[in-house]
BALUMMI-759916 format. One line per 8 residues: number of its first residue (from 1); their letters; for each residue z, y, x of N, C-alpha, C, O. Coordinates in steps of 0.2 Angstrom, whole numbers, plus 5000, padded with zeros to 4 digits. Layout:
N
NUM> a> Z,Y,X,Z,Y,X,Z,Y,X,Z,Y,X; ...;
//
This chain:
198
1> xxxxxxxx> 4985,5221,4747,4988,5225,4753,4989,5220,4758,4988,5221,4764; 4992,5215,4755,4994,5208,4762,4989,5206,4763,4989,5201,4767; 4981,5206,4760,4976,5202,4763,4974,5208,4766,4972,5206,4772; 4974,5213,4765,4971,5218,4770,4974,5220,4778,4972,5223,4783; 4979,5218,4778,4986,5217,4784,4985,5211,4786,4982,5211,4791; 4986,5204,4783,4981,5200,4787,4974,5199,4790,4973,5194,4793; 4968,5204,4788,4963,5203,4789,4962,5207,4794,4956,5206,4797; 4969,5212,4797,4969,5219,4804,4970,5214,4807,4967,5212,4812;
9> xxxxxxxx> 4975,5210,4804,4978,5204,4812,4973,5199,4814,4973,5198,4820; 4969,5197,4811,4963,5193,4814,4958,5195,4818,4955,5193,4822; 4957,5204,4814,4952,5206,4819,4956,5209,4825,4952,5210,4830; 4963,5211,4826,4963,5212,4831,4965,5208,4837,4966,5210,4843; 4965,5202,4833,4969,5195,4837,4961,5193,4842,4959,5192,4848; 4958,5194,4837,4949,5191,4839,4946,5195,4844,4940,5193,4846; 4948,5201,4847,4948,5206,4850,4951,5206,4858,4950,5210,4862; 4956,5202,4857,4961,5203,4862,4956,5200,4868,4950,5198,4867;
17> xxxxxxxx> 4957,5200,4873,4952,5196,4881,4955,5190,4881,4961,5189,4880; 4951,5185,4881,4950,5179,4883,4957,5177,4888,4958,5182,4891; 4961,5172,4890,4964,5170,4894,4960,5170,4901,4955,5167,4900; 4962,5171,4908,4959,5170,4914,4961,5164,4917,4967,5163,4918; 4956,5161,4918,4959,5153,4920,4962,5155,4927,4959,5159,4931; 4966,5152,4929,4969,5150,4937,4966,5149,4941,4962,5145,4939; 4964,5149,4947,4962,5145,4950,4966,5138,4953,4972,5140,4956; 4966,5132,4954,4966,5127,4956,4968,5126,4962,4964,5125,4966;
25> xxxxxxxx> 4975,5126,4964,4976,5127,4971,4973,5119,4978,4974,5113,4977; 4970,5122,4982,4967,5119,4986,4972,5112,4988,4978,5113,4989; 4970,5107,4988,4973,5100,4989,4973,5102,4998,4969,5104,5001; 4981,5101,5001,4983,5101,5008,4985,5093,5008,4989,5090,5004; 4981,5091,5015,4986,5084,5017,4993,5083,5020,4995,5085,5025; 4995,5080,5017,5001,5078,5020,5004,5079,5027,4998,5078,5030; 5008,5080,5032,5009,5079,5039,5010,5069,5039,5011,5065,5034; 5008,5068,5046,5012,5063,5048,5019,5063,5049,5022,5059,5049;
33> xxxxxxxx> 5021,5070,5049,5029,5069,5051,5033,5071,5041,5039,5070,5039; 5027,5073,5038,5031,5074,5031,5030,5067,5026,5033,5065,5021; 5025,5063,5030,5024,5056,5026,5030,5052,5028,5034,5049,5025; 5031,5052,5035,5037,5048,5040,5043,5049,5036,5047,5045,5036; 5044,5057,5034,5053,5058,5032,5052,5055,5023,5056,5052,5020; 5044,5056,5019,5046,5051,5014,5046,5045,5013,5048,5043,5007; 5044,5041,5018,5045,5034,5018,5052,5032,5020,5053,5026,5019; 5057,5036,5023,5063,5038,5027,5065,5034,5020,5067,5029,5018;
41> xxxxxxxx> 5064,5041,5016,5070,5042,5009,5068,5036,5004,5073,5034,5001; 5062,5033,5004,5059,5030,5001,5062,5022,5002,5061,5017,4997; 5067,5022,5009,5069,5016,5010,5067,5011,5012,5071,5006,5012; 5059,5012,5015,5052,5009,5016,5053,5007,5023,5052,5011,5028; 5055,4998,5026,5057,4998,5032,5054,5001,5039,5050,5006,5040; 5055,4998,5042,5052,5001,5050,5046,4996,5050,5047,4991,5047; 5041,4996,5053,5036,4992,5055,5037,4985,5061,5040,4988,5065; 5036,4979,5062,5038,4975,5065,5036,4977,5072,5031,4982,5073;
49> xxxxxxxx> 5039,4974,5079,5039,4978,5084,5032,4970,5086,5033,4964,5084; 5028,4972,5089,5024,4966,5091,5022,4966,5099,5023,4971,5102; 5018,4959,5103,5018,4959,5108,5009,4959,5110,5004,4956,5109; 5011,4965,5115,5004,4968,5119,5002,4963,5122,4996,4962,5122; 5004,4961,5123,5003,4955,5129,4999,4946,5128,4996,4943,5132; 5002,4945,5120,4999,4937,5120,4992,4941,5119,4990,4946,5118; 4989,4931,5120,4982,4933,5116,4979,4932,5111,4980,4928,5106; 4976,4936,5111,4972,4935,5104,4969,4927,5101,4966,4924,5105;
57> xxxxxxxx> 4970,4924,5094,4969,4919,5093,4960,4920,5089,4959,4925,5085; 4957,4915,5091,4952,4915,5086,4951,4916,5080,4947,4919,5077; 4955,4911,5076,4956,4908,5067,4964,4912,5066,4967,4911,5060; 4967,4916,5071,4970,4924,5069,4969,4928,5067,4963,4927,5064; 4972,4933,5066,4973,4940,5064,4969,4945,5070,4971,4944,5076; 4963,4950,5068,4961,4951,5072,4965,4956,5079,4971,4958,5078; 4964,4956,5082,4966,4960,5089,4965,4967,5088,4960,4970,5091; 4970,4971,5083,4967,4977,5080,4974,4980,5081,4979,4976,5080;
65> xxxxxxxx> 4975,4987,5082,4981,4991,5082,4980,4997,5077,4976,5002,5076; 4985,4994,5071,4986,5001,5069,4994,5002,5067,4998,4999,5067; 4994,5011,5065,4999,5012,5063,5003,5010,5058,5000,5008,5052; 5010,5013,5059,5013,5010,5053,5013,5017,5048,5011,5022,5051; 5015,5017,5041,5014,5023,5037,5019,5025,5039,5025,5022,5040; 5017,5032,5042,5020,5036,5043,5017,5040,5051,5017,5046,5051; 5016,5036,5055,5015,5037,5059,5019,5036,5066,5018,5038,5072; 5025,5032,5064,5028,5033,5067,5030,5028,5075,5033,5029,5080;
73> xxxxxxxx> 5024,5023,5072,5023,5017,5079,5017,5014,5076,5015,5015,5071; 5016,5009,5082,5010,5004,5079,5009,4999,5082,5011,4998,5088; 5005,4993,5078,5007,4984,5076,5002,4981,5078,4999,4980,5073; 5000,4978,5084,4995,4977,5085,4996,4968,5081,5000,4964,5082; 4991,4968,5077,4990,4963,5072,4990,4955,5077,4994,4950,5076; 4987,4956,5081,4985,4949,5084,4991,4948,5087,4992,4942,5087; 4995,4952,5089,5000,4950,5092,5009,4949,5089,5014,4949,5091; 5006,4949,5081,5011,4945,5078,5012,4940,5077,5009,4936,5073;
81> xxxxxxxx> 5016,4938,5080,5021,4927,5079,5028,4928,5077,5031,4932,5075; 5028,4921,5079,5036,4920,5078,5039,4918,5072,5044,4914,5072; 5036,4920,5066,5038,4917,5058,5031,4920,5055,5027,4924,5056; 5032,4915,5049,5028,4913,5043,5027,4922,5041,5031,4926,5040; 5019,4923,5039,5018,4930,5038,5015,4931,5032,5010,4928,5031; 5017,4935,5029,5013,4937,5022,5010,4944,5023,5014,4948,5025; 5002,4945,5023,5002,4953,5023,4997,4955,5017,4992,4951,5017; 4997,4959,5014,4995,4961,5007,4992,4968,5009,4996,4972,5011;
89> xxxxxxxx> 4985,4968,5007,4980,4973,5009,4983,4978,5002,4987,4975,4998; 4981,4985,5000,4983,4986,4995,4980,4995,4995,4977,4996,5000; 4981,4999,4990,4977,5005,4991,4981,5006,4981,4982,5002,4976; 4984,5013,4984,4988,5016,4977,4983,5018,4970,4984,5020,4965; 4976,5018,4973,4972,5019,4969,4968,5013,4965,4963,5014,4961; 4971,5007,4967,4970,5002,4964,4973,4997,4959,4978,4994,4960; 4970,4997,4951,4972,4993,4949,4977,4987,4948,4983,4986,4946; 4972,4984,4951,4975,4973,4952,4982,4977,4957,4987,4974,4956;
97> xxxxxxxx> 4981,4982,4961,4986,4980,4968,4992,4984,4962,4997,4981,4964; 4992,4987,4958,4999,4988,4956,5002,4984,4951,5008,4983,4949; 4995,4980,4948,4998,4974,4941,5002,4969,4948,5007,4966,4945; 5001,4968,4953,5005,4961,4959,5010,4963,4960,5014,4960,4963; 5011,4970,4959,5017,4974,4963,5023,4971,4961,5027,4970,4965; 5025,4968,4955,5030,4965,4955,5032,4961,4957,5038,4959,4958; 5026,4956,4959,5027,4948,4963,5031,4948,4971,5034,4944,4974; 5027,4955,4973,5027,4957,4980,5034,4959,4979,5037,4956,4983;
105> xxxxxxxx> 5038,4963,4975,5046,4965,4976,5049,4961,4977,5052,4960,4982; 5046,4954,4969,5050,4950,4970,5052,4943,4975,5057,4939,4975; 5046,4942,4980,5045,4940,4985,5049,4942,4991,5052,4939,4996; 5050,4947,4989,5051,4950,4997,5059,4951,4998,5061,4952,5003; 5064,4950,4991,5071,4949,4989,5070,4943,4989,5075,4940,4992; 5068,4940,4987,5069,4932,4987,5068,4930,4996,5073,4927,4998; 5064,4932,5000,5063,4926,5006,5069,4927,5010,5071,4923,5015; 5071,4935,5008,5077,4935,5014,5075,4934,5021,5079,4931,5025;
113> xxxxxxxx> 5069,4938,5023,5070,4936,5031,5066,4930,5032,5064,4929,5038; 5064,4925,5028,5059,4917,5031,5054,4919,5034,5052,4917,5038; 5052,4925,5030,5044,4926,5028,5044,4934,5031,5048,4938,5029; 5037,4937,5035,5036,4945,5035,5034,4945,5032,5029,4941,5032; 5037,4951,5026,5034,4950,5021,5029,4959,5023,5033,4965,5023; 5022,4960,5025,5020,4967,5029,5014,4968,5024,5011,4964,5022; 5015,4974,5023,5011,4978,5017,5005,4982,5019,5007,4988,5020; 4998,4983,5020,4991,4986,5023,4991,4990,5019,4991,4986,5013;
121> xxxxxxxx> 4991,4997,5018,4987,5002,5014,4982,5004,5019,4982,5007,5024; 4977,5001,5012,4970,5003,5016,4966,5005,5012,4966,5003,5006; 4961,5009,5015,4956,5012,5009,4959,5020,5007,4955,5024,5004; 4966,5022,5008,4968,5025,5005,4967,5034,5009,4970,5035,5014; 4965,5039,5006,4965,5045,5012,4973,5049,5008,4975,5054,5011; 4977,5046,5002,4982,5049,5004,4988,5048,5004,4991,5049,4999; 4991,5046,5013,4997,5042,5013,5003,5045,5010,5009,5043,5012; 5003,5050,5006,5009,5051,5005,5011,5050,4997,5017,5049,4995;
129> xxxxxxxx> 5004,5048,4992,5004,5044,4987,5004,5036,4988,5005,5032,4983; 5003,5036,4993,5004,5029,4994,5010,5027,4995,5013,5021,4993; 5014,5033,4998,5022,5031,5001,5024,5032,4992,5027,5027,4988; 5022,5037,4990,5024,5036,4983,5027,5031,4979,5032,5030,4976; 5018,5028,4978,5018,5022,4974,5022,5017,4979,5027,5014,4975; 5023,5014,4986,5027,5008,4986,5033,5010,4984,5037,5006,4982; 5036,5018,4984,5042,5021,4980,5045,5015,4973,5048,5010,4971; 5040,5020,4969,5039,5016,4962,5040,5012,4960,5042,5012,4955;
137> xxxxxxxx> 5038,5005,4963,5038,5001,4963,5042,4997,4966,5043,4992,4964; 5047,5000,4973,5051,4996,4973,5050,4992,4978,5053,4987,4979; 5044,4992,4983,5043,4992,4992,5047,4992,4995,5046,4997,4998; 5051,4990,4997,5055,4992,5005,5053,4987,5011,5056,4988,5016; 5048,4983,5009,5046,4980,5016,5040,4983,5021,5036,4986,5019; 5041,4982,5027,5038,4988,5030,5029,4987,5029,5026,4982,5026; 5026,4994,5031,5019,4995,5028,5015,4999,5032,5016,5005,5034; 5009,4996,5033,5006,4999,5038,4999,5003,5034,4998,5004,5028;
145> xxxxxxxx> 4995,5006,5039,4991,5009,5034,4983,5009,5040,4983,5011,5045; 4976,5006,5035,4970,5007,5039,4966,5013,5033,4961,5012,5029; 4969,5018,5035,4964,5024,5031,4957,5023,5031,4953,5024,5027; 4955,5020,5038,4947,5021,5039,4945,5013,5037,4939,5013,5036; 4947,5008,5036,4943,5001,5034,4942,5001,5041,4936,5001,5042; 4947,5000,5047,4942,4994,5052,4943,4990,5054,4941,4987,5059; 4948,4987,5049,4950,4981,5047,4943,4977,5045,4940,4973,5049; 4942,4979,5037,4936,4978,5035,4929,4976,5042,4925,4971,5042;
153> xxxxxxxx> 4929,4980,5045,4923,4978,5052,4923,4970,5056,4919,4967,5059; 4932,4968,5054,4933,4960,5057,4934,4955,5053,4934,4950,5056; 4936,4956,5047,4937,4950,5043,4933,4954,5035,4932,4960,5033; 4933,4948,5033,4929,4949,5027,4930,4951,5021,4932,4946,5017; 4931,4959,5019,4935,4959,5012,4931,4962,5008,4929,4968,5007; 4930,4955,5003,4927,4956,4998,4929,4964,4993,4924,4967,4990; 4937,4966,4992,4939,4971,4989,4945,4971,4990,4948,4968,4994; 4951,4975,4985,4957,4975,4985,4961,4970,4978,4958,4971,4973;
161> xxxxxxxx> 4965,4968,4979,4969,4967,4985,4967,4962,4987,4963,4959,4983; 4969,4960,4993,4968,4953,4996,4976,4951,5001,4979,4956,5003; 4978,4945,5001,4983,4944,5004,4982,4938,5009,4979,4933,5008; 4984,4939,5014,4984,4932,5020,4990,4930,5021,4995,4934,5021; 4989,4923,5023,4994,4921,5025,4992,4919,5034,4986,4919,5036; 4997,4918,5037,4999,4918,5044,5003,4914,5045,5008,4915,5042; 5002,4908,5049,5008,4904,5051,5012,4906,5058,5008,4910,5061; 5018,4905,5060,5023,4906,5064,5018,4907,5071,5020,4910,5076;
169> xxxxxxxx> 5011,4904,5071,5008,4904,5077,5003,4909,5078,4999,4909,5083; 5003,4912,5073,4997,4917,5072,4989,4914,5069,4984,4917,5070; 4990,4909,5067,4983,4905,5064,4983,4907,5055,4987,4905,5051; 4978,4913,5055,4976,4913,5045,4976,4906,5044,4973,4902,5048; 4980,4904,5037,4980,4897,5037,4977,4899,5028,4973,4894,5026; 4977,4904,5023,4975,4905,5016,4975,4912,5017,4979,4916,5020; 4968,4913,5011,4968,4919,5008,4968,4919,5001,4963,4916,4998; 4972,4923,4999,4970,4924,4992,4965,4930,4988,4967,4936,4988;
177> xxxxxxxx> 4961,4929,4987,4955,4936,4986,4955,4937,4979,4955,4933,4974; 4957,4944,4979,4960,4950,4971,4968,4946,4971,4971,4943,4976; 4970,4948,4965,4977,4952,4964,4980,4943,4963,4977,4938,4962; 4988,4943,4965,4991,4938,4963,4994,4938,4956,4997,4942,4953; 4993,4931,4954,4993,4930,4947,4999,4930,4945,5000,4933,4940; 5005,4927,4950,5012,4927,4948,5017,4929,4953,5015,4932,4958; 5023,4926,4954,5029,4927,4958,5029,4921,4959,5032,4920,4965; 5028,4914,4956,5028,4909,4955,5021,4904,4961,5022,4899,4963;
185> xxxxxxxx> 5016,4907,4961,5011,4906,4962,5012,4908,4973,5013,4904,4978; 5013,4915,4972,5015,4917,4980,5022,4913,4984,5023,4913,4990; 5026,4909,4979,5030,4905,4979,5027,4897,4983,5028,4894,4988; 5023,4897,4976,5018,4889,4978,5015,4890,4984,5017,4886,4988; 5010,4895,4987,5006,4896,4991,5009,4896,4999,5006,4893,5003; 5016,4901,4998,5021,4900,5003,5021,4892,5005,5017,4890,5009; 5025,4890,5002,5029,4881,5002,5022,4878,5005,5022,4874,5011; 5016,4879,5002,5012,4875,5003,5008,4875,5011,5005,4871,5015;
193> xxxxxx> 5010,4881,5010,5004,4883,5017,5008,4885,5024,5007,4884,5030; 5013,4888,5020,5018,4890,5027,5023,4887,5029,5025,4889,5035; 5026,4884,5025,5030,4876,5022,5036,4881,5022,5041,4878,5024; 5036,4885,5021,5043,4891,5019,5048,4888,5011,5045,4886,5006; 5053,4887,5011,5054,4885,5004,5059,4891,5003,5061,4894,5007; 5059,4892,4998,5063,4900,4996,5067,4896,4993,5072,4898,4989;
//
């Protein structure tokens, strides 16, 4: 009698309607003003304020304006001076750029101000996982963003990450191409090139 009671329940279990799957609700982008208030909370600083006006240097940073994540101003690159610059290309859907991510935190508490320490999310079409990810990780130095690569149009990037260095006068003095190997090493690289000593 119990095998016949459970032989009703399997046929009537094998009978019932298939589940309906959901539909997958459609991916909406982000606002610039909804990216803006999560880099707010994020802690994520303001972008450096730069000058319109000098000129562009040859063996610089190209003569390029972009914004900061978020949207909320913009940097024109060539006309950053005044102190020793570190800027670190990066994209949240990159590997190596998140293995470096600790070197970049801990660089950027260590220099205290010697060094801008400015963060490039490029490549990336979604700034609000970007704002994310430098969340995560523990970013708070300011960050700017080339969704389209037209950075990539003026200097040569092989891939991500890539990190430059910039002296006080605006002259690329090193680059480092792919991810940095330590906290130790962006340390040496500083001292060496930018004559920064932490």
């Amino acid at each position: 009698m119990r095998t016949l009671a459970f032989l009703l329940v399997l046929l009537l279990a094998g009978c019932a309607p298939a589940p309906v799957a959901q539909p997958t609700p459609a991916y909406t982008p982000a606002t610039e003003a909804q990216v803006l208030a999560a880099r707010k909370a994020a802690g994520i600083a303001d972008c450096p304020v730069s000058d319109p006006d000098v000129p562009a240097r040859d063996d610089g940073l190209p003569d390029l304006t972009l914004d900061c994540l978020g949207g909320d101003s913009t940097v024109r690159l060539a006309g950053l001076r005044g102190r020793p610059m570190v800027i670190n290309l990066w994209a949240q859907w990159c590997p190596p750029c998140r293995e470096e991510s600790p070197y970049l935190r801990q660089y950027a508490k260590a220099s205290k101000g010697k060094v801008l320490l400015l963060g490039l999310n490029s490549d990336d079409p979604r700034p609000e996982l970007a704002v994310e990810f430098a969340s995560l990780v523990g970013w708070t130095y300011p960050q700017l963003v080339d969704a389209d690569k037209r950075l990539n149009e003026k200097i040569t990037m092989p891939g991500l990450p890539l990190t430059i260095l910039v002296n006080a006068d605006g002259k690329v003095v090193y680059t480092v191409v792919g991810k940095l190997q330590s906290y130790d090493q962006l340390v040496q690289l500083t001292r060496d090139e930018l004559g920064v000593k932490l």
